[in-house]
C-alpha positions in Angstrom: 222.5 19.2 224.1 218.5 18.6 224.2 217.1 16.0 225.6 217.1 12.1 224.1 219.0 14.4 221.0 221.7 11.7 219.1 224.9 13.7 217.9 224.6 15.1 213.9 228.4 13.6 214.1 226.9 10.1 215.1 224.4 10.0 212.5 226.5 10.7 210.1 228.9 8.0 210.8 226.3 5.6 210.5 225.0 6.6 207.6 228.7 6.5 205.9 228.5 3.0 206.8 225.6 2.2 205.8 226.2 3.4 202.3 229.5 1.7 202.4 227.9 -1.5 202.5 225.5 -0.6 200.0 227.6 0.3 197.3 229.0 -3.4 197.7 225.8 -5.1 199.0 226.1 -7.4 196.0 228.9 -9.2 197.9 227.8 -8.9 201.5 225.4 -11.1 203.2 221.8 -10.1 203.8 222.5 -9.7 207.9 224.7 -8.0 207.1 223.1 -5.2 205.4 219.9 -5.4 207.7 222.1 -5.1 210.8 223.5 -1.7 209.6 220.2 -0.4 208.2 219.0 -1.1 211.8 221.6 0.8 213.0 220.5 3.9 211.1 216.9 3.2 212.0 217.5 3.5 215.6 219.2 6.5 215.4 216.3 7.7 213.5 213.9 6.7 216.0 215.3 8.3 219.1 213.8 11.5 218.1 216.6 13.6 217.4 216.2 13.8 213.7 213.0 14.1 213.2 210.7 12.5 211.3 211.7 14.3 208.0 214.9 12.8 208.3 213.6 9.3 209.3 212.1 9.5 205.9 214.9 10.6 203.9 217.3 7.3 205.8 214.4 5.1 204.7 214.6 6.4 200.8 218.1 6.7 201.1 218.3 2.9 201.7 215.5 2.2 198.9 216.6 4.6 196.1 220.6 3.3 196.6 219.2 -0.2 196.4 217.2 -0.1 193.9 219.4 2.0 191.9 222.3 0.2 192.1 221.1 -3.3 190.6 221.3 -5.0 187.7 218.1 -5.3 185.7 217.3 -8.8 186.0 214.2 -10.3 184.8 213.7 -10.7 188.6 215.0 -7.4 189.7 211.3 -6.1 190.5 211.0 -9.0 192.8 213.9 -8.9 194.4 213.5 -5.4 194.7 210.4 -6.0 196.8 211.8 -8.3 198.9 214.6 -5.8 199.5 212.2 -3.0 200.7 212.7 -0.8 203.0 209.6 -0.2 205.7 207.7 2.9 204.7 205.6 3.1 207.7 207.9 6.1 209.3 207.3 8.6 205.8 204.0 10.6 205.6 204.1 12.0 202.2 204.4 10.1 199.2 207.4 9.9 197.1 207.9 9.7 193.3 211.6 7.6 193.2 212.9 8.6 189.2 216.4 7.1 188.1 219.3 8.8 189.5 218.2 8.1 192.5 216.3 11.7 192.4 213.2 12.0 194.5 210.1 14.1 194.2 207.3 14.6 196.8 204.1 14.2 196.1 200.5 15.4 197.1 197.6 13.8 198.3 195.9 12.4 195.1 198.4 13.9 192.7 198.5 12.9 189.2 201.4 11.5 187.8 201.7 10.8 183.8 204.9 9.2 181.8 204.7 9.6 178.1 205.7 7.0 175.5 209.5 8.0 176.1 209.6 8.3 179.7 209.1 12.0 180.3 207.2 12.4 183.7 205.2 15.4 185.0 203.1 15.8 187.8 199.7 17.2 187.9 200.6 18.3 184.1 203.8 20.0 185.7 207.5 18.9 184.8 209.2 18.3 188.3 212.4 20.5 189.0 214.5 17.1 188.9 213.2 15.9 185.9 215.6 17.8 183.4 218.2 15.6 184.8 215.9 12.4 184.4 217.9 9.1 182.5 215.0 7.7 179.8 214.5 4.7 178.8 213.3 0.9 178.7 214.5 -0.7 182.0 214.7 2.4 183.7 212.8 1.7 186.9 210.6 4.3 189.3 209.6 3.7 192.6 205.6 5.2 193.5 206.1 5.1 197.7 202.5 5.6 198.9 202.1 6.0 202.9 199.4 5.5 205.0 196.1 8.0 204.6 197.1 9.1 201.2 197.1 7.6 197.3 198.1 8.4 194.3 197.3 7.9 190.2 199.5 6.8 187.6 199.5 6.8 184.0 202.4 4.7 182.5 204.5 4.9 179.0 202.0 2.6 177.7 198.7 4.3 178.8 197.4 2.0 181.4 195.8 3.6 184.5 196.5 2.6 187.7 195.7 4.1 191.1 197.7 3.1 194.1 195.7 2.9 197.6 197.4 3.5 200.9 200.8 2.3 202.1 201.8 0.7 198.7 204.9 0.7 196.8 205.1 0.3 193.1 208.0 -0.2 191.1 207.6 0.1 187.4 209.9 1.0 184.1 210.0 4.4 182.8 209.5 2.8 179.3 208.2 -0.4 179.0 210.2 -3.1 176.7 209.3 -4.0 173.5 208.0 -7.5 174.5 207.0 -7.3 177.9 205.1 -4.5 180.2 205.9 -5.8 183.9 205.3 -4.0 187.5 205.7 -4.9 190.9 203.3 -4.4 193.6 203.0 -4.0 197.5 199.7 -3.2 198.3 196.8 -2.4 196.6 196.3 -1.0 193.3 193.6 -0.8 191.0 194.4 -0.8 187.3 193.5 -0.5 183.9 195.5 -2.1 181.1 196.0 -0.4 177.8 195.2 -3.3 175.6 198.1 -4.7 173.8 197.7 -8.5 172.6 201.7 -8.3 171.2 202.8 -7.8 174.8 201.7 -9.1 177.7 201.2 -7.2 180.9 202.7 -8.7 184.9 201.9 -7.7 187.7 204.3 -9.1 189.9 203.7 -9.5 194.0 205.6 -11.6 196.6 203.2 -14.6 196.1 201.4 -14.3 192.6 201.6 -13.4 189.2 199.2 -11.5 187.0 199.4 -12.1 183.5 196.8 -10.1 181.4 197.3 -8.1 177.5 194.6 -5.5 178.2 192.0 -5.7 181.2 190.5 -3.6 184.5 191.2 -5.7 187.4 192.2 -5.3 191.7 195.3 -7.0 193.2 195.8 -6.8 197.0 198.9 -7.6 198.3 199.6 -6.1 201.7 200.7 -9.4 203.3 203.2 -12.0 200.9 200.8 -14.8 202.1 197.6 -13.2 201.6 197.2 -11.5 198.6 194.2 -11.1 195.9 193.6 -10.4 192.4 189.8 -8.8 191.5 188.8 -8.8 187.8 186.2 -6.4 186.7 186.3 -7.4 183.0 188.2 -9.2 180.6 190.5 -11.9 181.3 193.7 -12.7 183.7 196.0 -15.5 184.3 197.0 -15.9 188.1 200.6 -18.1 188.8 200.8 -18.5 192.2 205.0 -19.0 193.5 204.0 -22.7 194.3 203.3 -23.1 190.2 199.7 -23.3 190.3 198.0 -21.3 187.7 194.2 -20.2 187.3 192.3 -18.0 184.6 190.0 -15.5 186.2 186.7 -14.2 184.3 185.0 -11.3 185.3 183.4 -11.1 188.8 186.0 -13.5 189.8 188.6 -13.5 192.6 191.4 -15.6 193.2 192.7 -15.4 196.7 195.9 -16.8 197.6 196.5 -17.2 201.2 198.9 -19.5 203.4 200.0 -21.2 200.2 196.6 -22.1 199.3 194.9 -20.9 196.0 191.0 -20.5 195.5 189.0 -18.9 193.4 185.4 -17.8 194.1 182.7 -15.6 191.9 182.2 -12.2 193.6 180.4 -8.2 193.8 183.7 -7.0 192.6 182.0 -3.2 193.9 182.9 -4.4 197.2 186.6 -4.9 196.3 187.0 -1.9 194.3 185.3 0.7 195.7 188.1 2.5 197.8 188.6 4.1 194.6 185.5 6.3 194.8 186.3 6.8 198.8 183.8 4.1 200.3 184.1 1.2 202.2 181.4 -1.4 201.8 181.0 -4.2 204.5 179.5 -7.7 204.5 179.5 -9.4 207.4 183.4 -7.9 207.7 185.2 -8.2 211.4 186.0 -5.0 213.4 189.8 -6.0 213.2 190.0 -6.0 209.5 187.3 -2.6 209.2 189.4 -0.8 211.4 192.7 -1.7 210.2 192.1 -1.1 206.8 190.1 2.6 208.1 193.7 3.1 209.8 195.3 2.2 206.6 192.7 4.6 204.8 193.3 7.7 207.1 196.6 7.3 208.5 195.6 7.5 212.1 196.6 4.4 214.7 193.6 2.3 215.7 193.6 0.4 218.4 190.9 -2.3 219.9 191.0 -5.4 222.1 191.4 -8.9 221.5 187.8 -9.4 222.4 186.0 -7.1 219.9 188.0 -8.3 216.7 185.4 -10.9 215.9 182.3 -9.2 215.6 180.9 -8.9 212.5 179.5 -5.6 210.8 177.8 -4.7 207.6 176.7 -1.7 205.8 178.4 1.6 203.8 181.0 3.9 205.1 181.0 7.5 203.2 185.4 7.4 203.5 184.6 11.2 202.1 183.9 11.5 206.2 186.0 12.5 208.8 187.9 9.8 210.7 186.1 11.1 213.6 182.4 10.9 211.5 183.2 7.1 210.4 184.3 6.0 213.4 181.3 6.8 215.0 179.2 5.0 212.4 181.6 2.1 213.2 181.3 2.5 217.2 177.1 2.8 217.6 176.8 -0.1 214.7 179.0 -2.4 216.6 177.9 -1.5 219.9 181.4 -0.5 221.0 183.0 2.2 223.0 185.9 4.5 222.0 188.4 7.3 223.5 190.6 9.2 221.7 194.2 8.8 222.5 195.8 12.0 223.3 199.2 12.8 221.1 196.8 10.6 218.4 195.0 7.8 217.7 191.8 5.8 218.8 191.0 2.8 221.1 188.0 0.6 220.3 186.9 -1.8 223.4 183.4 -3.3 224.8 
């Protein structure tokens, strides 16, 4: 047997398990559940499987999930909360009903028509013959580090999905409501509808709009941001505050506080036309989102996270090109990690 190889046999066992107690998970505790999907993840990890079949444990978990319950009015947040972590898949995934999967490229288009008919790029996926349509027939959008994705839903609005996001949306929205959930950062465009209003739905806010172009950033569940470029939003935060944002406004909700500010929305939406535009921003959050961006582990030390840089990065650049720019304007040092990755310091 190779070396630090885990037994197909062994795997397998704990993947029967683990879909045992998925199939039931209604009635079994959360521990529960998380123990056994930590079961399968350290198999996954010990490098016998690979990383391809890493990925397919982690969708396994979220498709079966996902799939198997009810839909609730609160089943797009409960599905977030559920959600498997994504960080171990490098392609992006398109999750239909029937728990069927289809993998995506870099900056592929996806399109549903008014009945739920998806294709991809203007192609019809191979699994799509199969596809269930339908109102309240959810998809999944699974967006990994260094790439992104855009989607156009039942209902026309546009959205683009940024770097290690997850989306879950209806295939067909209902005749009264058009709701979404978000983890991570999209960028959207609402197809203007005053009969039914449009929710965006994150871990800590709420975005209520019937037709609008606005940002929502929701990386962390207790610091997330909503953008609006024009028209008009309502914001309900889970503590029940509520504000109405006008254009060039942002509300920021962070540590259970709620604030609203005027801003250069650019600055905010801008990743959509591959730049990065920085104002007075600290090396810890420029490179962690430029590891976000590219997919590549950044590293610095404690001491440099603080400083402060400004300016334009062209993200149309190599990782090695921006980096560089980021290194001479912050007067900072860097090596280049072999196996991967980068190491900032002073």
């Amino acid at each position: 047997m190779a070396k630090n190889k885990i037994p197909k046999t062994e795997f397998d066992n704990e993947m029967k398990q683990f879909i045992s107690l998925v199939k039931k998970h209604e009635q079994v505790p959360d521990m529960e559940i998380e123990e056994a999907w930590a079961n399968v993840k350290e198999l996954s990890s010990a490098g016998s499987i690979g990383k391809d079949a890493a990925s397919i444990a982690i969708l396994f978990l979220i498709s079966i999930l996902y799939n198997n319950q009810p839909q609730e009015e609160s089943s797009f947040l409960t599905e977030l909360e559920k959600a498997a972590p994504i960080d171990s898949l490098n392609q992006i995934y398109l999750v239909l009903s029937k728990n069927q999967q289809v993998k995506l490229e870099n900056e592929a288009y996806v399109n549903y028509d008014k009945k739920g008919g998806v294709t991809v790029n203007n192609q019809t996926p191979e699994v799509a013959e199969d596809q269930a349509t339908g109102v309240n027939n959810l998809n999944h959008i699974i967006v990994p580090k260094g790439k992104r994705t855009h989607i156009t839903l039942s209902d026309g609005t546009k959205m683009y999905v940024n770097a290690a996001s997850h989306v879950i949306y209806p295939s067909v929205f209902s005749d009264d409501k058009r709701e979404i959930a978000v983890e991570g950062e999209v960028f959207l465009e609402v197809a203007h509808n005053p009969k039914v209003p449009f929710i965006v739905k994150t871990k800590g806010l709420d975005v209520k709009v019937l037709g609008t172009v606005f940002n929502v950033t929701a990386y962390e569940a207790d610091d997330i941001s909503v953008v609006l470029v024009n028209g008009r939003v309502e914001v309900n935060s889970s503590a029940k505050e509520k504000m109405i944002l006008n254009p060039s406004q942002m509300v920021n909700w962070k540590d259970g506080i709620m604030k609203k500010e005027k801003v250069d929305v650019t600055k905010y939406i801008c990743w959509k036309d591959n730049v990065m535009l920085l104002e007075l921003e600290t090396v810890s959050k420029v490179l962690d989102n430029l590891s976000r961006y590219y997919g590549v582990p950044i590293w610095y030390n404690k001491n440099i996270a603080n400083r402060k840089l400004s300016g334009k990065l062209d993200l149309c650049e190599s990782i090695d090109e921006v980096l560089e720019i980021v290194k001479v304007s912050a007067s900072l040092n860097v090596e280049k990690i072999n196996g991967g990755g980068y190491h900032f310091y002073e």
